[in-house]
C-alpha positions in Angstrom: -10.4 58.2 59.3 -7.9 56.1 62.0 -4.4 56.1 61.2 -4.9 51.8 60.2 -7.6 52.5 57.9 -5.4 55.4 55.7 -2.3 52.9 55.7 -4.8 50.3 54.6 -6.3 52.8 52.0 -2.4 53.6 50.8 -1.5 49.7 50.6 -4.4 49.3 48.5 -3.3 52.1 46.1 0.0 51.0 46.1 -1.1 47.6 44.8 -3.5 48.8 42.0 -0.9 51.0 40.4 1.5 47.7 41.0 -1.1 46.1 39.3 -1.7 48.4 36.8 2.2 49.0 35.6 2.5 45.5 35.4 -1.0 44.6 32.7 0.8 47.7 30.9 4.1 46.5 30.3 2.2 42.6 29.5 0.3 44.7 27.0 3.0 46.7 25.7 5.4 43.4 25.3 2.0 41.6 23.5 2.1 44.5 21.1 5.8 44.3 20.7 5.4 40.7 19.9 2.1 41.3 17.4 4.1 43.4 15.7 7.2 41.2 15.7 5.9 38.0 14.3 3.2 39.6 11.8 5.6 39.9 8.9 6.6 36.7 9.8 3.4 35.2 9.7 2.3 37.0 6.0 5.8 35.9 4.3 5.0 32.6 5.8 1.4 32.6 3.7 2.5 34.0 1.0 5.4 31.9 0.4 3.1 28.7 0.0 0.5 30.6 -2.6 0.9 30.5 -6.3 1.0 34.0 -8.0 -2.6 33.6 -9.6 -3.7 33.0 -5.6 -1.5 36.0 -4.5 -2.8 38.5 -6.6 -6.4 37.8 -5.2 -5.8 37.5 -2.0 -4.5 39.3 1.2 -1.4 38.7 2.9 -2.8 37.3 5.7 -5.3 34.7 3.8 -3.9 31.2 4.3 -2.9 29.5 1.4 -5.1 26.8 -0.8 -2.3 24.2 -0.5 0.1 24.2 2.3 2.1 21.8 0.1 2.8 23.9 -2.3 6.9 24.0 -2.1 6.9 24.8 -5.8 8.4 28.6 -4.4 11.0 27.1 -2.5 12.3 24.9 -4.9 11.8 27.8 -7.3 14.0 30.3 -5.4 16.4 27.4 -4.1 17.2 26.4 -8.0 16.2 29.6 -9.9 15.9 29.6 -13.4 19.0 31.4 -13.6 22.4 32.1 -12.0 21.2 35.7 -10.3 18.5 33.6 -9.1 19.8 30.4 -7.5 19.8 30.8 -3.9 21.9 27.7 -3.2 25.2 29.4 -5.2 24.4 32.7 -3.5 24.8 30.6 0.0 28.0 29.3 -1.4 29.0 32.8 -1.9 27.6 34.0 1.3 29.0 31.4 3.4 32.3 31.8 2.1 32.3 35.8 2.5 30.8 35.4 6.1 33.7 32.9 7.3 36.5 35.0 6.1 35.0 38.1 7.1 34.5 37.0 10.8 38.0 34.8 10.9 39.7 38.7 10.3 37.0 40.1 11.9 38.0 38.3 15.4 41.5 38.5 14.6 41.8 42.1 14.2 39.1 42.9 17.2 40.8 40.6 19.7 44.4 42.0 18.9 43.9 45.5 19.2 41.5 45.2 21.8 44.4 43.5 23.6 47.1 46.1 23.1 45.4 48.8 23.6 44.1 47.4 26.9 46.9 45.8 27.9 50.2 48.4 26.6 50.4 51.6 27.5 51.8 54.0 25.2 51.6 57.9 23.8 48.5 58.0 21.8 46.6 54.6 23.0 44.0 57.0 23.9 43.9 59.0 20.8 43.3 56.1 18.8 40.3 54.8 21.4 38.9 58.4 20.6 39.6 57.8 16.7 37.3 54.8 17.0 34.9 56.5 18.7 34.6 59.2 15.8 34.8 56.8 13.0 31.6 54.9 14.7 29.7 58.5 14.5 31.0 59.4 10.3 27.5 57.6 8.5 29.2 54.9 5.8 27.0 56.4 3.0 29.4 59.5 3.2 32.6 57.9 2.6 31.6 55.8 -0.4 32.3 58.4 -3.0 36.0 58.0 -1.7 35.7 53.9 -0.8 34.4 53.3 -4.6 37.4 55.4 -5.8 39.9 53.8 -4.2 38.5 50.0 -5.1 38.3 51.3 -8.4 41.7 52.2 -8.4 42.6 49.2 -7.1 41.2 46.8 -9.4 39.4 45.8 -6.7 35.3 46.3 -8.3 33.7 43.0 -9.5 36.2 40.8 -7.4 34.7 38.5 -4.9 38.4 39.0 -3.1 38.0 43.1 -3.6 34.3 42.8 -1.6 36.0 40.6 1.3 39.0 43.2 2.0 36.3 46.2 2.5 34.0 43.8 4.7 36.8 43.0 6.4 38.2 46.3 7.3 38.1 47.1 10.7 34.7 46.9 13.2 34.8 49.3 16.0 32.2 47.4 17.8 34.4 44.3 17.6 37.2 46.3 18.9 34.8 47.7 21.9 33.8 44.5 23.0 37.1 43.0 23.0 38.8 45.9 24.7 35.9 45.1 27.5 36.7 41.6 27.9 40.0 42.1 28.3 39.5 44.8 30.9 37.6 42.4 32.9 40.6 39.8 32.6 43.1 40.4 35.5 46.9 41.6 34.4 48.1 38.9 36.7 47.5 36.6 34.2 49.8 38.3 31.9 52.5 38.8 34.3 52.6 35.7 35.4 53.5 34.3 32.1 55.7 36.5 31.1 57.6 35.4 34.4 57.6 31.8 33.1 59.6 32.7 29.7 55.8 33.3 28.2 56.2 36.1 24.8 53.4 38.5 24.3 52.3 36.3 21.5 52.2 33.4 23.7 50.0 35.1 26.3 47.5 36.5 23.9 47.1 32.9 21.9 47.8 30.6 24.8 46.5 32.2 27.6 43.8 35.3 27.2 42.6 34.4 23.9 40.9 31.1 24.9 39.8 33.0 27.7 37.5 35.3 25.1 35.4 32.7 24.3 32.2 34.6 25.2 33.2 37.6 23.7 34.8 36.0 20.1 31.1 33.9 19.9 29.4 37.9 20.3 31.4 39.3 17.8 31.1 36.2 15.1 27.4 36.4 15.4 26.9 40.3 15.5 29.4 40.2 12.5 28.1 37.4 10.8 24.9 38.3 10.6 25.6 41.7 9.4 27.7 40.6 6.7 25.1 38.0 5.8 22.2 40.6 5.5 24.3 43.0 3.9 23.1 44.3 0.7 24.2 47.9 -0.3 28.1 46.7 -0.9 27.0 43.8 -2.4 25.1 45.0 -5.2 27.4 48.1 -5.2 31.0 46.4 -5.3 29.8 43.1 -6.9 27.4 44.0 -10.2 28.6 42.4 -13.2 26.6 39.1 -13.0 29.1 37.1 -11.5 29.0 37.0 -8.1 25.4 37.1 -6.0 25.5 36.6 -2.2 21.8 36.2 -0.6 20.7 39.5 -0.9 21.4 40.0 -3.7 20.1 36.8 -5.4 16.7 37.9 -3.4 16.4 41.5 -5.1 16.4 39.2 -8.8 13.3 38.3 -8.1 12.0 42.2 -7.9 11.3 44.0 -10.9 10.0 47.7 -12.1 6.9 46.5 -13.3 6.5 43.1 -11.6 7.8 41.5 -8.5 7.4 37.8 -7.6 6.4 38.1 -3.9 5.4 35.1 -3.4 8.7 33.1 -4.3 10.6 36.5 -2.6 9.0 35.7 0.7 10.4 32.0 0.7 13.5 32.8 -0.4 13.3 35.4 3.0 12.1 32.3 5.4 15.0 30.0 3.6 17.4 32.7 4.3 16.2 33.9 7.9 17.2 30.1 9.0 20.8 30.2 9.1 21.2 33.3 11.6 18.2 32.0 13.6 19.9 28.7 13.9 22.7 30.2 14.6 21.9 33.0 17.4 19.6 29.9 19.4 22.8 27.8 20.1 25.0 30.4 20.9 22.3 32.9 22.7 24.2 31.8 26.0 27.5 33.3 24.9 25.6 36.4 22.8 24.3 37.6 26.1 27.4 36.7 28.4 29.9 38.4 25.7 27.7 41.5 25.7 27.2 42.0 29.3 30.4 41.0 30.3 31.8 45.1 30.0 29.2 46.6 32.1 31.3 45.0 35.1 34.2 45.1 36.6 36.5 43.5 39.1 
């Protein structure tokens, strides 16, 4: 065989295992999608079906009457408070906006002195983040519950936004990023004018975080608005329901109403989803915007 013909032979290898990598990672990101949008697509069926045409049918049937809103309205009213999914988007919204507003506050400011002041133990207390992001929550709320208790602070809408609101190292991270990508310049150059700290972290670097307070509002948001273990924990004597909580009503030992639980899912899944699609822009910019520098 001539020299031409093996480079030929080689070329033509190269290209079917180019071609082959590639219809695997199509196929894997078909299956990843499948898999994806197939709850999806049951809730959405079930959601429209009436609990005689649930219980004998499959998931995956399509529904009689794709009219039937009778779930929505169902899970939207609810036949009582536990169950009205408009007050628990009251309370929800409510939580989620406070939460966030401290949420951003706290990040941005201690992502900007530790960046930006350098002092005996700024890196201890980077590496004191860092450990409390690896202690699981589930282990500290023996202690937590203890000290709401104590505190007054169990049952009380107010009591379940101060431990939301208590301090997210990711938050922090991505703050402490940004601002290591902003260049000290800035800050020195104000504080040459007759700028205070304060008025270069509000008036100069803080608009500047744009990107990066969007990221956190949404990853935080979200979070808080799925949230369901300190809800029903910190927040159990009928009063208060946020979404998740006000879904799980419809669930019982013996019986659970599936059908009206899967629209009260789609209902709720539209606020984040609305959300994440305008801001996607800044999601991705604030999240990459640490893995460079200069």
């Amino acid at each position: 065989m001539s020299v031409k013909q093996a480079n030929v032979s080689e070329n033509r290898a190269a290209v079917g295992r180019k071609v082959l990598l590639r219809s695997l990672s199509y196929l894997v990101l078909i299956l990843a999608c499948f898999i994806a949008i197939l709850p999806i697509v049951s809730a959405f069926n079930v959601s429209f079906k009436t609990a005689e045409e649930y219980a004998s049918s499959n998931a995956m049937t399509p529904p009689r009457n794709w009219l039937n809103f009778e779930n929505y309205l169902m899970v939207w009213r609810g036949n009582q408070p536990s169950q009205s999914l408009l007050r628990a988007f009251g309370t929800s919204g409510l939580v989620v906006v406070i939460v966030v507003s401290v949420s951003v506050m706290m990040g941005s400011m201690l992502g900007y002195v530790l960046n930006r002041f350098r002092f005996p133990g700024n890196g201890l207390i980077r590496n004191l983040f860092l450990i409390a992001t690896l202690i699981p929550g589930i282990a500290m709320q023996v202690t937590t519950y203890q000290i709401m208790t104590d505190m007054n602070l169990v049952n009380t809408l107010h009591g379940y936004i101060i431990l939301m609101s208590g301090t997210d190292v990711i938050s922090i991270y991505i703050f402490l990023q940004f601002f290591e990508n902003l260049d000290v310049a800035l800050d020195e150059s104000a504080v040459l004018e007759g700028c205070t700290y304060f008025g270069v972290f509000f008036r100069i670097l803080l608009p500047l975080t744009i990107p990066a307070i969007v990221t956190v509002a949404v990853l935080k948001g979200v979070g808080v608005y799925n949230e369901y273990y300190n809800a029903n924990l910190y927040l159990n004597s009928g009063t208060f329901y946020t979404v998740s909580t006000a879904l799980y009503s419809f669930s019982g030992p013996y019986k659970s109403q599936f059908n009206i639980i899967c629209a009260g899912v789609l209902l709720t899944l539209l606020p984040p989803l609305i959300l994440f699609l305008v801001f996607q822009k800044q999601v991705y910019a604030g999240l990459a915007s640490g893995s460079v520098k200069g």
